[in-house]
C-alpha positions, 0 to 999 in steps of 0.5 A: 739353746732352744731359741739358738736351734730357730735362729739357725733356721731362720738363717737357713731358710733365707740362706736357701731362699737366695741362693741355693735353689735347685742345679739346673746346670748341664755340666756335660754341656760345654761352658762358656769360659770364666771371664773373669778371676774369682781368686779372693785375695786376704786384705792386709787391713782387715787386722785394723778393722773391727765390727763395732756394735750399734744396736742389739736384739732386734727382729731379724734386721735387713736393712739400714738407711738414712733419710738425708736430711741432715738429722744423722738418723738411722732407719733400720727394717726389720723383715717381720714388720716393723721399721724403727728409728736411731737417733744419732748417738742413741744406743736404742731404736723406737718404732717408725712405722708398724707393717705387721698386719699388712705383710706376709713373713719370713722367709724372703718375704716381709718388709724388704725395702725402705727409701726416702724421697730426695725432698724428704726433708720439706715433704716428708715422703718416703716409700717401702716395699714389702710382702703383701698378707695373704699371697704375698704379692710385691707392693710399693707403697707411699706414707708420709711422717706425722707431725712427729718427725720421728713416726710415720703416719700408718694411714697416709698409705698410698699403693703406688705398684703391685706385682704378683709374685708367683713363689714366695722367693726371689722378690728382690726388695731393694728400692732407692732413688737415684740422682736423677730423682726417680724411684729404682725397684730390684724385682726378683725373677718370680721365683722357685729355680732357674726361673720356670716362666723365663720372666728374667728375659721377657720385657712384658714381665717385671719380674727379673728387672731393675725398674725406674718410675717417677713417683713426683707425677701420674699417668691418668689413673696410675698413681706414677710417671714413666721417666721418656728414657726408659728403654720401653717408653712408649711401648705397647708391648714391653713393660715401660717401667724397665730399666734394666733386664736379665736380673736373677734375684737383685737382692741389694743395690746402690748408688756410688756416691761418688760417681753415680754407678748403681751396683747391684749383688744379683744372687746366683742359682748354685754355682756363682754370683755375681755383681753388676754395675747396671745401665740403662737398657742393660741385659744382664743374661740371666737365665741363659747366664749365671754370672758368665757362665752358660747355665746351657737352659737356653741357647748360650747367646753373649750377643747383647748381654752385660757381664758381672764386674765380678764373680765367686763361686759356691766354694768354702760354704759361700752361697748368696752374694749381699751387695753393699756399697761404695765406700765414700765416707771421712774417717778413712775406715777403708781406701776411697773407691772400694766396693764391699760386699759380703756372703750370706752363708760364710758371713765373709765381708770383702771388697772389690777395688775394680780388678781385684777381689779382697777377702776384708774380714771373716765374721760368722755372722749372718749378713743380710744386707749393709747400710750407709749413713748420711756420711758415708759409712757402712754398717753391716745388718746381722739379719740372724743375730738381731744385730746392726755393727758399724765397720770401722777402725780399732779403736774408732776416733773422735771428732766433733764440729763447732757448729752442725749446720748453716742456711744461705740465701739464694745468691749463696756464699761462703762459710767454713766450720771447724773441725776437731780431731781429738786423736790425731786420726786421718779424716777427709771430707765430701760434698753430697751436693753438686752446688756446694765446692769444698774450697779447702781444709777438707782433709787431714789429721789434726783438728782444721777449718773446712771452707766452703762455698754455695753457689746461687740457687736458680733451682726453683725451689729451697734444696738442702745439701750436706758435707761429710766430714769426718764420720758426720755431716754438716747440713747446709739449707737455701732458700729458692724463689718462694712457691706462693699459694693464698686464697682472700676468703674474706674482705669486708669492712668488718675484717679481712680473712684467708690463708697463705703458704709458701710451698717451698716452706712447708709447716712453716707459716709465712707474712702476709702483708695488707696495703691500702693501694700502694700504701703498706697497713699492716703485717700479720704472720698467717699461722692459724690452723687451717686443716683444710689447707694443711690437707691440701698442702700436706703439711700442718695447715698453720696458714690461716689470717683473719684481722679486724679491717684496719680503721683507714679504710673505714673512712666512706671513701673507695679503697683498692685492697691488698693483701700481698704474700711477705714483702712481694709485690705478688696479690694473694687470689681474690685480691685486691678488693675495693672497699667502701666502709660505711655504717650510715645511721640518719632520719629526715625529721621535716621536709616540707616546702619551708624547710629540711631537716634531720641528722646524718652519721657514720659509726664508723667515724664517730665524732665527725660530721658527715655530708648530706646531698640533696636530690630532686630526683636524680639531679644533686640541688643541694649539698650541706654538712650535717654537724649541728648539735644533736645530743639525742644523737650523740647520747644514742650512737655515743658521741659527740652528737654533732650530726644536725642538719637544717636548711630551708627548702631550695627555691628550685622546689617551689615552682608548684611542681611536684618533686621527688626529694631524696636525702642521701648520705655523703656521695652514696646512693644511700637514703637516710630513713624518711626519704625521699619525700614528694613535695608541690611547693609555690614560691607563693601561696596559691591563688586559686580561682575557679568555678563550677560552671554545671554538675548534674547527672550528665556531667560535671564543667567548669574552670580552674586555675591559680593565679600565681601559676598563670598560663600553668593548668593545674589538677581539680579533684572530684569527691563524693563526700570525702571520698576522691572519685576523680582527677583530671587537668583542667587544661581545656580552653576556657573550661573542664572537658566534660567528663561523665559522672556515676549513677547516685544510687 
């Protein structure tokens, strides 16, 4: 009994958050005319529908989603903190993501809202609204799923909006994405009753509005984009995030899937509410109207206001209107088109059809927000019985499909899967996605085959789309033109290394592919941990590379490098790359004026000979292949020791001229160790003749010359004992210059 007794106050305490705020209407003030009837007709199918259970002892459930991406799972928020997850058929939900220590609850606070980025499926995006601890101010907040698809990473948060709340009610806490990919916000009008800073009809304001942002961009430091067809693009004095104004408390709204309209259950003060099909730029009158009638708090003015598709009144104990849905699912649990909807306090489910309101069925449950599945259904969130229930037939069908999901390429095509109706039930089906036609047997009440077609894919980019069938999906995936993005971190003639993604297929490593030119090497898969990536990319960083350079390009000859992404023709950055491998080992045992010798080699082609050049200087005089039998050096670099090379000394050496001879490896400009040499070679051995014609302490005279350089001066050198004191070229007619000689002391 004790814990019914709190239950109950919590019921109450929500009841009168929502809706029944102080009466502030004048009724000895005229009232504008009711324009619209809010006699609720009793539906004639309720009989046949049933609330059945789909999971229980929850913490003050309030709402339900799906995340679109073809799992079929549910995500069920419950305001105290925490945001868990049903996998498909379980009976069980486990913890997605815990906010308790970062909001403020109960009441009309809490976690109030939940939606999942169109492109969850590839960047695992998704964004919650919720009560702030400590004042309770509105925040948006990004995270991200952890590599667990089925938990949230708690410190991926990224605040996206706060907004101060000035009293704890009225916070609104809806939040979904529309088709056009923008983020859509319901703001409550700030609080208490009949909204005291009238914030509802001011544009600097946000509170009182449906607002539209682009979370996929930023402006400068704000961490979002404002779409150019907001109503206040631009402006200087209006709130541009607005898409919509005059909002009371818009508590709960959606998206038909059908045809787009956004219908919102905005809350009433104490007399009516209303629901609204909201469009861009739209005042929706409140505080001067609650539903359509006058509240006389403000001059009556209609011009310029948007009336509620539908109205009810306080009457039977109704209080708060729980906007719901447009009911588009397969399995025929109610007519197509229909808008359902329920009253906080009554627990009454009803249902709109565009003229008429329809009570669908009584429950005496606490009905604090409905939820929709990937295919369509609706479920119903018992925020205080703790309970989630799916609104269905009585008994409810079974169907299964023989297969669950299909990929195509970019130029799309055809497919078809079947359908098994096991009890004879109707059932139709619906594409959620505009580039896939349902061609035929998409409906009936046996077992069928649906047909369908995808067309091409010139979005830009991988897109998954689904089909629901008979009170499922079937998903369908394509590929786009890839989003490549590598990096060639390293490429020598020891290995190559880098990273490659394709941004259209997160976590998922790709090809990389290396050429020699245009000739194709090898393919490696780029799946080595590569957090620094992963952390750029946002996914699991499994995009690393790093193979031995191939033996092909260790051959001493240029080669241009490729490390192209798959099978494209698209270079990686840092690529290509020019690589000339070597790993030059040679000694230059004799170079004198009868004969050069030594051994040459390259361990990165062991057991082949090698070229050695020979320079005088900078000019090539000699070219010879060292491959003379060397088992020293065979023995010493493991091979077959075939790196000898003998030649006698060019005749272009010994012209008694000095030489600067160099011995290089193949075409480089490497030398082999011991070189270069200086070499004065005669073809002849010297003649010399010469004489000292005086050396005394004034000078030192003379000749000198050889004969077998005739009309050639040649170098005499002085010593004094061993030591060398002097050169100088005796190239003076007939004798040596004078040249002064140091003191002997």
């Amino acid at each position: 009994m004790k814990i019914r007794i709190v239950l109950l106050s919590s019921i109450f305490c929500f009841c009168l958050g929502l809706g029944l705020g102080v009466q502030a209407i004048d009724k000895s003030k005229p009232q504008q005319a009711n324009r619209g009837s809010e006699s609720i007709q009793i539906s004639p199918s309720a009989a046949t529908l049933s609330l059945t259970p789909v999971i229980s002892g929850m913490s003050q459930p309030l709402y339900l989603t799906h995340s679109h991406d073809g799992t079929n799972r549910l995500f069920i928020i419950e305001q105290t903190g925490m945001i868990k997850v049903m996998q498909p058929g379980a009976t069980t939900a486990t913890a997605f993501l815990d906010l308790t220590s970062k909001i403020t609850c109960c009441g009309e606070q809490g976690v109030l809202g939940l939606a999942f980025h169109p492109q969850f499926w590839t960047n695992k995006r998704f964004f919650v609204d919720y009560a702030r601890a400590g004042d309770g101010a509105t925040v948006i907040s990004e995270f991200h799923v952890s590599s667990d698809p089925n938990v949230a990473d708690p410190n991926s948060e990224r605040i996206l909006l706060t907004v101060p709340q000035p009293f704890s009610n009225h916070n609104g806490g809806m939040i979904e994405f529309g088709a056009d990919g923008f983020l859509y916000i319901a703001k409550g009008d700030g609080g208490s009753a009949n909204d005291p800073g009238n914030r509802a009809q001011n544009p600097a304001e946000l509170h009182g509005k449906i607002l539209r942002i682009d979370v996929d961009h930023t402006n400068g430091s704000i961490p979002y984009a404002i779409p150019p067809s907001n109503p206040f693009f631009g402006s200087m004095t209006a709130a541009q995030e607005i898409y919509a104004l005059g909002m009371r408390n818009p508590w709960r709204f959606s998206f038909d899937r059908g045809t787009g309209k956004l219908y919102c259950g905005d809350v009433g003060q104490g007399a009516w509410e209303e629901a609204d099909i909201i469009t861009l730029g739209s005042n929706y009158g409140w505080r001067i109207w609650e539903g359509n009638h006058c509240t006389n708090i403000d001059p009556c003015v209609s011009t310029g206001m948007t009336f509620p598709i539908l109205e009810y009144g306080h009457t039977s104990g109704r209080c708060a209107i729980i906007g719901g849905y447009v009911y588009r699912g397969t399995l025929a649990t109610l007519a197509q088109g229909l808008y359902v909807y329920a009253d906080l306090c009554t627990g009454e489910i009803f249902t709109f059809d565009g003229t008429t309101q329809t009570l669908l069925m009584s429950t005496a449950k606490s009905p604090h927000s409905f939820g929709e599945d990937e295919s369509g259904e609706i479920y119903f969130v018992d925020g205080g019985g703790g309970a989630v229930y799916k609104l269905q037939d009585t008994p409810p069908c079974t169907f299964s499909l023989n297969q669950q999901s299909a990929s195509f390429g970019m130029s799309g095509g055809t497919g078809s899967f079947q359908v098994t109706d096991t009890g004879g039930c109707t059932w139709s089906s619906m594409s959620n996605a505009s580039w896939i036609m349902i061609n035929s047997g998409g409906s009936g009440s046996t077992s069928g085959t649906l047909n369908y077609t995808v067309a091409p894919n010139n979005s830009g980019s991988n897109r998954l789309g689904t089909i629901s069938v008979a009170g499922t999906v079937f998903k369908i995936t394509q590929s786009g033109p890839p989003n490549f993005e590598g990096f060639v971190d390293h490429a020598g003639c020891d290995f190559i290394a880098g990273w490659a993604a394709d941004k259209n297929q997160l976590n998922t490593p790709i090809i990389v592919s290396i050429y020699d030119g245009a000739n194709l090497l090898t393919t490696i898969t780029a799946n080595m941990s590569r957090p620094d990536v992963g952390a750029a990319l946002g996914d699991n960083g499994l995009h690393g590379y790093n193979i031995p350079t191939p033996p092909s390009l260790k051959d001493g000859n240029p080669h241009t490098l490729h490390v192209k992404f798959g099978n494209s023709a698209i270079d990686l950055v840092n690529s290509p790359a020019v690589l000339t491998c070597t790993d030059y080992v040679g000694f230059v045992d004799q170079a004198d004026c009868n004969t050069l010798k030594g051994w040459a080699a390259d361990r990165n082609r062991l057991n082949i000979s090698i070229n050695v050049e020979v320079y005088d200087g900078s000019t090539l005089i000699a070219t010879v292949m060292a491959n003379n039998s060397r088992p020293d050096v065979g023995a010493a670099i493991g091979d077959n020791g075939m790196h000898g090379f003998s030649i006698a000394t060019p005749a272009g050496l010994t012209d008694g001229n000095q030489h600067t001879v160099h011995v290089r490896f193949e075409t480089s400009a490497t030398d082999l160790t011991n070189s270069p040499k200086s070499l004065t070679c005669s073809s002849a051995p010297p003649n010399y003749v010469g004489f000292v014609d005086q050396a005394d302490c004034n000078g030192l005279m003379g000749w000198a010359a050889d004969r077998n350089r005739l009309n050639t001066p040649i170098n005499v050198e002085i010593y004094d004992g061993t030591t060398l004191i002097a050169t100088v070229l005796a190239g003076a007619l007939t004798s040596w210059n004078a040249i002064p000689v140091n003191p002997i002391t």
